[in-house]
C-alpha positions as CSV (number, residue, x, y, z in Angstrom):
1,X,-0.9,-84.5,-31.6
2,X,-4.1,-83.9,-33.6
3,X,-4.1,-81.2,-35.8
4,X,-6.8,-78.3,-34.9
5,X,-9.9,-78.4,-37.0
6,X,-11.8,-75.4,-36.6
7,X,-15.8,-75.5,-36.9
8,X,-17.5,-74.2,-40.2
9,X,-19.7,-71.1,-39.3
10,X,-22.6,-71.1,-40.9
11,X,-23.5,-68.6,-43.7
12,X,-26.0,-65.8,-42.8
13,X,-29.6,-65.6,-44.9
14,X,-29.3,-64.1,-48.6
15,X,-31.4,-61.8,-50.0
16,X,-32.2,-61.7,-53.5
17,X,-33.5,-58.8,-55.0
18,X,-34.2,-55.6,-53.1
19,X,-33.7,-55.4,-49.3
20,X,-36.9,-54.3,-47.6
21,X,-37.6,-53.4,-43.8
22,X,-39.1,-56.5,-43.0
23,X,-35.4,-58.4,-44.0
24,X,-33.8,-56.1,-40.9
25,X,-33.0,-57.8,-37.7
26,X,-35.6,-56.6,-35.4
27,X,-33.7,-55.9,-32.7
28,X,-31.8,-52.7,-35.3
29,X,-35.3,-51.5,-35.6
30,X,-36.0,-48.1,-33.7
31,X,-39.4,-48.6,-33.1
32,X,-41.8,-45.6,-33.3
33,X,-43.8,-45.9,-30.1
34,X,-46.0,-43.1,-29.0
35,X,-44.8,-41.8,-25.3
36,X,-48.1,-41.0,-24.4
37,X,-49.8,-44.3,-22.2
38,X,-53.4,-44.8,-23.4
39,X,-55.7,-45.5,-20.2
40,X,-59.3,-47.5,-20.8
41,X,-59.7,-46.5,-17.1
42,X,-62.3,-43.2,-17.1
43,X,-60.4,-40.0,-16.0
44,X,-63.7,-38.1,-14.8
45,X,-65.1,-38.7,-11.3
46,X,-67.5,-36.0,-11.6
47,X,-69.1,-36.8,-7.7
48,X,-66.4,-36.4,-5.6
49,X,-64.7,-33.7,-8.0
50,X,-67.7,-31.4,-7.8
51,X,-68.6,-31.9,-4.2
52,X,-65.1,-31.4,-3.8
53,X,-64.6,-28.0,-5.5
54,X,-68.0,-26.6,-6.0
55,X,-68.5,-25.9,-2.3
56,X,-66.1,-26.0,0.6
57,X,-64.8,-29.4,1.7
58,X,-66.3,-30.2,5.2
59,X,-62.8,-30.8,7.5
60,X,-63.5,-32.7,11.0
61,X,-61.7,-34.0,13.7
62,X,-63.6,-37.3,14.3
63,X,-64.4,-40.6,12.4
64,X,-68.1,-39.9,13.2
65,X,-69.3,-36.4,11.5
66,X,-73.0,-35.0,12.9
67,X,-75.2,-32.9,11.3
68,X,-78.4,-31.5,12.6
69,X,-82.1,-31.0,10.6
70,X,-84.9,-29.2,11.3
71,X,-88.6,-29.9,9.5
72,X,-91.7,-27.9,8.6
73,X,-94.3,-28.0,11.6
74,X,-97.0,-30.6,10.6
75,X,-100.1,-29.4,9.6
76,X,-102.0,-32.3,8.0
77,X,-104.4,-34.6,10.3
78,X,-105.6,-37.4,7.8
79,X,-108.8,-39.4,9.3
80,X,-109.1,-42.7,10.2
81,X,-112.7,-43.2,10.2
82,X,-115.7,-41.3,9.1
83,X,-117.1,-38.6,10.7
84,X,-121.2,-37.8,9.7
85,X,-122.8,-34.6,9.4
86,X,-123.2,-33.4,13.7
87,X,-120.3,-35.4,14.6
88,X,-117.8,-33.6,16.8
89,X,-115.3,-35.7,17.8
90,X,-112.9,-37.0,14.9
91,X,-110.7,-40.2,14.8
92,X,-106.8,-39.0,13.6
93,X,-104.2,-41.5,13.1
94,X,-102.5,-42.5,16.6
95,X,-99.9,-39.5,17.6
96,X,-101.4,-36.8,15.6
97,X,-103.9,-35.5,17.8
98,X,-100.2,-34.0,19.2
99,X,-99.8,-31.6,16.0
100,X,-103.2,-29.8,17.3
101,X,-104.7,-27.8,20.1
102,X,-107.7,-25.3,21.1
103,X,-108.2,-22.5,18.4
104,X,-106.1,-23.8,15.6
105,X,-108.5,-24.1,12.4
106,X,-108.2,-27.0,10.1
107,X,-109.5,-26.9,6.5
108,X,-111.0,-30.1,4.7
109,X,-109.2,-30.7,1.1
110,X,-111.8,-32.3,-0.3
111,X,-115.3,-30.6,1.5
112,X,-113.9,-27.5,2.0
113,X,-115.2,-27.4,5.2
114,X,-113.4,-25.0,8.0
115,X,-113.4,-27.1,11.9
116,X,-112.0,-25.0,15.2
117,X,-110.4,-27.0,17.2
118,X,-111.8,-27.4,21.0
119,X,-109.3,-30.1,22.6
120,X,-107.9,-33.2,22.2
121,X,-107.6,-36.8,23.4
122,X,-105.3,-39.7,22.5
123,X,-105.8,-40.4,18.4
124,X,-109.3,-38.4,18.4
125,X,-110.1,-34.3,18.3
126,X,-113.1,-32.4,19.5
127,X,-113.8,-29.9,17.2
128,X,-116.6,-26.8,16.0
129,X,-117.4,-27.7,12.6
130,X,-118.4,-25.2,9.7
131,X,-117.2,-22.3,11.9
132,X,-117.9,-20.2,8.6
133,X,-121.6,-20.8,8.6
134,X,-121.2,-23.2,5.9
135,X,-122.8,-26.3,5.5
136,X,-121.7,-29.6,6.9
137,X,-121.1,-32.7,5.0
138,X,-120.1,-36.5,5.7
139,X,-116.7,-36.7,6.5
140,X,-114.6,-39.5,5.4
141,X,-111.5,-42.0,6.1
142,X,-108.8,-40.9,4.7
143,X,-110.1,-37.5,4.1
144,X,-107.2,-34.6,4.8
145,X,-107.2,-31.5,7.2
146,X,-104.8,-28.8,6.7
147,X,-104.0,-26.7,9.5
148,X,-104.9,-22.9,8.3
149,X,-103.9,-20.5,11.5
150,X,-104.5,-20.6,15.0
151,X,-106.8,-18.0,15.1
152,X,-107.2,-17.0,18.9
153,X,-110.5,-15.6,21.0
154,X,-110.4,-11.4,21.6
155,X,-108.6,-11.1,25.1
156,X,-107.5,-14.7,25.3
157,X,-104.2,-16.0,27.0
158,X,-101.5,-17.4,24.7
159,X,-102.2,-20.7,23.1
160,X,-100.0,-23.9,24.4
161,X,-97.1,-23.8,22.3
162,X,-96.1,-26.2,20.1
163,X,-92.7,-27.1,17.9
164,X,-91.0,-29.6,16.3
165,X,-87.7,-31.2,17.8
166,X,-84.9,-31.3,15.4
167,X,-83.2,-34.6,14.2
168,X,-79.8,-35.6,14.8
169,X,-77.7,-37.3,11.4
170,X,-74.7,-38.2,11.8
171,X,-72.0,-40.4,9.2
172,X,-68.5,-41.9,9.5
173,X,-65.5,-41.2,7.3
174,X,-64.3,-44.2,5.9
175,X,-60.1,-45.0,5.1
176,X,-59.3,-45.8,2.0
177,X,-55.9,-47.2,0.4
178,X,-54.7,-47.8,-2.6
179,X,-51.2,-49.5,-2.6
180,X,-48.3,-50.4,-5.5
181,X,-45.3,-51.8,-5.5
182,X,-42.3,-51.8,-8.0
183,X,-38.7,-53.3,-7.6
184,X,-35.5,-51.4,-8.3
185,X,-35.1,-52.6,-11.6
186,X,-38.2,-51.7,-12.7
187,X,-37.9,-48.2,-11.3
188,X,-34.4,-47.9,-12.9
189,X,-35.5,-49.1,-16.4
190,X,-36.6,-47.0,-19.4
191,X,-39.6,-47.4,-21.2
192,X,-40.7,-45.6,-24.4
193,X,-44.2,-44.2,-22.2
194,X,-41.6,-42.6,-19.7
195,X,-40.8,-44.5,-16.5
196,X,-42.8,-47.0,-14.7
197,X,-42.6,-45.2,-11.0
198,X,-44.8,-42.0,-12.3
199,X,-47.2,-44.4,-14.8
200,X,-48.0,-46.5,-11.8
201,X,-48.7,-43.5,-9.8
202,X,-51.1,-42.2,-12.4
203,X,-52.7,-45.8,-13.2
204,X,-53.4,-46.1,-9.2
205,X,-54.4,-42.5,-9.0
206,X,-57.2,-43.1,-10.8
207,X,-58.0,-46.1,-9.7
208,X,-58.6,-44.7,-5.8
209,X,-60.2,-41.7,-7.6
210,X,-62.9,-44.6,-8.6
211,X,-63.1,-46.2,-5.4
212,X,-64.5,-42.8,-3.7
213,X,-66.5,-42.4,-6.2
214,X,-67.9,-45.6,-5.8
215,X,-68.1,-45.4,-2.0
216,X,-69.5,-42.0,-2.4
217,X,-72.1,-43.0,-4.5
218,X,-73.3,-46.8,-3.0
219,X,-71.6,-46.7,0.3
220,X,-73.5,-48.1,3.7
221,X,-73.1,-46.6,7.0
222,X,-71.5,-49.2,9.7
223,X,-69.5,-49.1,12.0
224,X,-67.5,-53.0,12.5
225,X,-65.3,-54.2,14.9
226,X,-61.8,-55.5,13.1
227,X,-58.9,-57.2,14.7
228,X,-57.7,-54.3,17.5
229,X,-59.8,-51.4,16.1
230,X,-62.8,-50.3,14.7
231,X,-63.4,-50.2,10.9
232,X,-65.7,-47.5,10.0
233,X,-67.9,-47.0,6.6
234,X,-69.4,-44.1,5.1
235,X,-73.2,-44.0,3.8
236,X,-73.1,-42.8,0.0
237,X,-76.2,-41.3,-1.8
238,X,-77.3,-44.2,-2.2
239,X,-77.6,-45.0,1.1
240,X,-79.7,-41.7,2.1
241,X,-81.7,-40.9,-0.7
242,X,-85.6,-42.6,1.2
243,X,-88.0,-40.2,0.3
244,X,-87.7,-39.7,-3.8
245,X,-86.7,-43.0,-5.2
246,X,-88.1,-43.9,-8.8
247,X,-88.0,-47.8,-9.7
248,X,-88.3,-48.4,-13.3
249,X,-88.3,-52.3,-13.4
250,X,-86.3,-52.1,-16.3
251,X,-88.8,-50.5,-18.1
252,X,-87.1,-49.3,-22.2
253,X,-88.7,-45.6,-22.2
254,X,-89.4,-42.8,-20.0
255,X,-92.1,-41.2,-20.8
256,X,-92.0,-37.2,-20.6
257,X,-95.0,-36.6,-18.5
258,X,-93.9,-39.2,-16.2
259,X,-90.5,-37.5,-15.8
260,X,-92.0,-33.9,-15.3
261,X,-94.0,-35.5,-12.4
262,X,-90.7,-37.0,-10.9
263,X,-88.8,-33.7,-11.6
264,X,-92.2,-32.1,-9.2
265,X,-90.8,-33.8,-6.3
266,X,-87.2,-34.4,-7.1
267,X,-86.7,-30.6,-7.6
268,X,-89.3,-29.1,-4.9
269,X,-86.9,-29.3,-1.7
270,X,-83.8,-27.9,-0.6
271,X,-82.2,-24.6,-1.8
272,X,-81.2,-25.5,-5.2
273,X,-85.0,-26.4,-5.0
274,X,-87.5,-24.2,-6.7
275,X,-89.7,-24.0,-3.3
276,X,-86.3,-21.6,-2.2
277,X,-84.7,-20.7,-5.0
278,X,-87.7,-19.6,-7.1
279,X,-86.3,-21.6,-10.1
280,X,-84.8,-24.6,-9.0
281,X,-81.0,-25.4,-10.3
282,X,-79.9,-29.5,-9.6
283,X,-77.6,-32.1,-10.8
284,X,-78.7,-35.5,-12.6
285,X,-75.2,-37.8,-12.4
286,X,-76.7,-40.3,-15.6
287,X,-75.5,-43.9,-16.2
288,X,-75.0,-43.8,-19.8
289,X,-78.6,-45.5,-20.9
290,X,-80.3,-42.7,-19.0
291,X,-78.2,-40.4,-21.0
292,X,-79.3,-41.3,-24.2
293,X,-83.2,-41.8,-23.4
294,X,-83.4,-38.3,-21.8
295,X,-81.1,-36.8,-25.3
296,X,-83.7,-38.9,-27.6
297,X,-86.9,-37.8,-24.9
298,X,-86.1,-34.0,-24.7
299,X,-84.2,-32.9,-27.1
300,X,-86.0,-29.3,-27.7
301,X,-85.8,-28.9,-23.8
302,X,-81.6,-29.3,-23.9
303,X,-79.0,-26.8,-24.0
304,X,-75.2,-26.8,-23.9
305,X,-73.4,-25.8,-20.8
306,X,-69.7,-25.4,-19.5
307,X,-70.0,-26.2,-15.7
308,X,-66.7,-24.8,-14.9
309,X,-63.4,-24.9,-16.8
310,X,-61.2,-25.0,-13.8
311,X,-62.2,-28.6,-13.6
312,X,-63.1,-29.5,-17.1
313,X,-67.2,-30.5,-16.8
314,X,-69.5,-29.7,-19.7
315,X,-73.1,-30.9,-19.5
316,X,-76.4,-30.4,-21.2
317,X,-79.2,-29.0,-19.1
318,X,-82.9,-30.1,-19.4
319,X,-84.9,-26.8,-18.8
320,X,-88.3,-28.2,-17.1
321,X,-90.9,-25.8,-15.3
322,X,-89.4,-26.9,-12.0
323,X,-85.8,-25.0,-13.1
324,X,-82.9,-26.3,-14.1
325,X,-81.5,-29.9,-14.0
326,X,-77.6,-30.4,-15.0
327,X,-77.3,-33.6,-16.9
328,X,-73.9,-35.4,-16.0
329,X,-72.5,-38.0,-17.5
330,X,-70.6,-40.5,-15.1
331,X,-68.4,-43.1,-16.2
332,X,-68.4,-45.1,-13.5
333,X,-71.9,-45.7,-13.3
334,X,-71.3,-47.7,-17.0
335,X,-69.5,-51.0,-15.4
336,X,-72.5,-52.2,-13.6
337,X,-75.5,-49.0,-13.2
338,X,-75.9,-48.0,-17.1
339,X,-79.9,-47.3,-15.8
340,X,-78.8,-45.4,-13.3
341,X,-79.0,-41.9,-12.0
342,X,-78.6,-39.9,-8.8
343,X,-80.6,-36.2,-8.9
344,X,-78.6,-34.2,-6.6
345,X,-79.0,-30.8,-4.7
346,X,-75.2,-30.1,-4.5
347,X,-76.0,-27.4,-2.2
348,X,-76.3,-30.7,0.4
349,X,-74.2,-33.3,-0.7
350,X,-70.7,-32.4,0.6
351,X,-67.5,-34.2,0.7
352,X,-66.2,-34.8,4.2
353,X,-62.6,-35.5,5.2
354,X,-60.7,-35.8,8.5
355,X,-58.1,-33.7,9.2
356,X,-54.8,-34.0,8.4
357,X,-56.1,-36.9,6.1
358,X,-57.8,-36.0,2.9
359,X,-55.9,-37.6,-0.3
360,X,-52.3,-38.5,0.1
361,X,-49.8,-40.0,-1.6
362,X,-47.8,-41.5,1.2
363,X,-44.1,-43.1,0.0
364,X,-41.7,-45.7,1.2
365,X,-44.2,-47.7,2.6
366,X,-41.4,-50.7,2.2
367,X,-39.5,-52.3,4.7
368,X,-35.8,-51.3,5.4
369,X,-34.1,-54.2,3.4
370,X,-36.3,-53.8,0.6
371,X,-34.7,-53.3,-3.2
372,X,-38.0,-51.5,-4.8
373,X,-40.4,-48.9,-3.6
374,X,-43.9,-49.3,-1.6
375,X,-46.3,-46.4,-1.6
376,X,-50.1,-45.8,-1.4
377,X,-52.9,-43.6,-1.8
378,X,-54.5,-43.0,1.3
379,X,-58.0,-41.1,2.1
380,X,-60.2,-40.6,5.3
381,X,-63.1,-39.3,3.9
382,X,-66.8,-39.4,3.9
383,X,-69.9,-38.5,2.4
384,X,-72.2,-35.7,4.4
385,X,-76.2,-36.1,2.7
386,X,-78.5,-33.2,4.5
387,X,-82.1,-32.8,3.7
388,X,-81.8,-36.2,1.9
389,X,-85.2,-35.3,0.1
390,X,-83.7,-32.3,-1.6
391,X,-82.4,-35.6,-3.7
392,X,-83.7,-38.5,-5.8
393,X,-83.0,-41.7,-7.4
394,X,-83.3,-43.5,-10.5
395,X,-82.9,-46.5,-10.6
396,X,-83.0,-49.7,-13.2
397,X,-84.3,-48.2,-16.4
398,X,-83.4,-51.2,-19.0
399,X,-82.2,-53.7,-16.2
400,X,-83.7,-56.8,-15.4
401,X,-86.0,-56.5,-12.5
């Protein structure tokens, strides 16, 4: 029988000289890792926090939500053709002759000329001109009548009454999911940034926080048929905002008299609007290029000021002769919208959700035989614009047109 030979082990690394860390197995090494995860993702979704928390959340019981507005009375005729000096009939655009009837008294913006209505035909008015006494001159196209007052006849019988018919606007709450799954051995497993279960939960948290934000910002209205039922979409800002919408074409300054002018508009309806509030008080959510232009534009006209501290939203305010406007910085508008920025009358923007199904975490989403976890952020919500001229848009200031 052979006699047992057994193998040489090898001899372990010398050192000589001093032993420094760098000679220690790693594996020995405690390392010193901070326990705190450091997200890129933004926290701060100023949109749906402040719509969210600045006013009452609107709760209803239906995918479609409905709002009802009401307008001033109309009280411009603009003429289509000219009208000489004895002329009594006047040509209107089609469908305005409507806003009109006997006794109401129009004045001329540009003659200053005072005409009585005497009756009226399809897209033409009789009138009385220069019921003052004053002097007649040529009318023209284009030229603009403002209604002054019906001003009635001693003894008369009540004028026909006339009114405006209010509009119905209406939006859908839109579901929205964010889902994450993690096996049990990841669950089980330590990590030096705490467990993975609670990270993940923060990671997706903010990631749906971003998603509404999104949605509440460029979402379009539809409504689409899927495979058994109907999938619905909410209308963002974006989406409503018609009447005050300033296109830059990626122009690389804003000049300040050109802003003020905007701001006349922008900040003239609505009640954070100066017309109703007597100094006007609004919200500018800035991509960050905006941001800098209007710091670098206005910098005598800005002040520092805590929003609220409950939620954690400082901003500067640019103090124009229109009121206040609260500049915002928002993060998410920096991916793709840096010349960006939505002017908003919060006092009108709300943030709708269907009951029972605002923002929820809903767990053990996984099926039965499943070793790991399932769960997802789930929200039914929608975005409620009234009065959508109470709010305006800028859009691509330093973007390629």
């Amino acid at each position: 029988m052979a006699d047992f030979q057994p193998n040489p082990r090898a001899a372990n690394t010398l050192i000589s000289g001093f032993r420094g860390p760098e000679n220690i197995v790693a594996q020995n090494v405690i390392a010193d890792i901070s326990d705190e995860l450091f997200l890129y993702a933004p926290k701060k979704t100023p949109l749906i926090t402040m719509t969210g928390r600045l006013k009452d959340k609107r709760k209803v019981t239906q995918s479609r939500f409905d709002w009802i507005e009401g307008d001033e009375y109309p009280r411009e005729l603009v003429l289509t053709a000219a009208a000489l000096v004895g002329d009594t009939t006047l040509d209107v655009t089609a469908g305005d002759d409507a806003r009109t009837k006997a006794g109401d008294i129009y004045m001329c913006v540009r003659t200053r000329e005072h005409i009585r209505t005497v009756s009226t035909a399809s897209a033409v008015v009789t009138v009385t001109r220069a019921i003052d006494g004053g002097n007649q001159v040529d009318l023209v196209s284009g030229d603009v009548l403002v209604l002054t007052a019906y001003v009635a006849e001693d003894g008369a019988d009540i004028a026909t009454a006339k009114s405006t018919v209010d509009v119905d606007q209406f939006n859908y709450t839109e579901i929205i999911r964010t889902e994450y799954s993690l096996t049990g051995r990841d669950i089980a497993q330590s990590l030096y940034t705490g467990r993975d279960l609670p990270a993940t939960r923060r990671r997706k948290a903010i990631e749906h926080a971003k998603s509404m934000e999104l949605r509440f910002m460029f979402g379009k209205r539809a409504s689409t048929s899927g495979s058994s039922h109907l999938i619905t979409y909410t209308g963002g800002v974006e989406y409503w905002i018609r009447s005050n919408v300033w296109d830059l074409q990626g122009v690389s300054t804003i000049d300040p008299r050109g802003f003020d002018e905007f701001l006349e508009e922008a900040m003239r309806w609505g009640d954070g609007g100066y017309r109703n509030a007597g100094m006007g008080n609004k919200y500018l959510f800035c991509g960050s290029s905006i941001l800098t232009e209007l710091n670098w534009m206005a910098k005598s006209k800005l002040e520092y000021r805590t929003l609220d501290d409950t939620i954690g939203l400082s901003c500067m305010t640019y103090n124009s002769q229109f009121g206040k406007l609260n500049l915002i910085g928002s993060p998410i508008l920096d991916y793709n919208h840096k010349g960006w920025a939505f002017l908003l009358d919060l006092n009108h923007v709300n943030y709708v959700y269907m009951q029972d199904r605002d923002t929820q975490v809903l767990e053990n989403r996984q099926g039965p035989g499943i070793d790991g976890i399932s769960e997802e952020i789930r929200s039914d919500v929608g975005c409620e614009v009234t009065l959508e001229a109470s709010c305006a848009l800028i859009k691509r200031f330093k973007e390629a047109a």
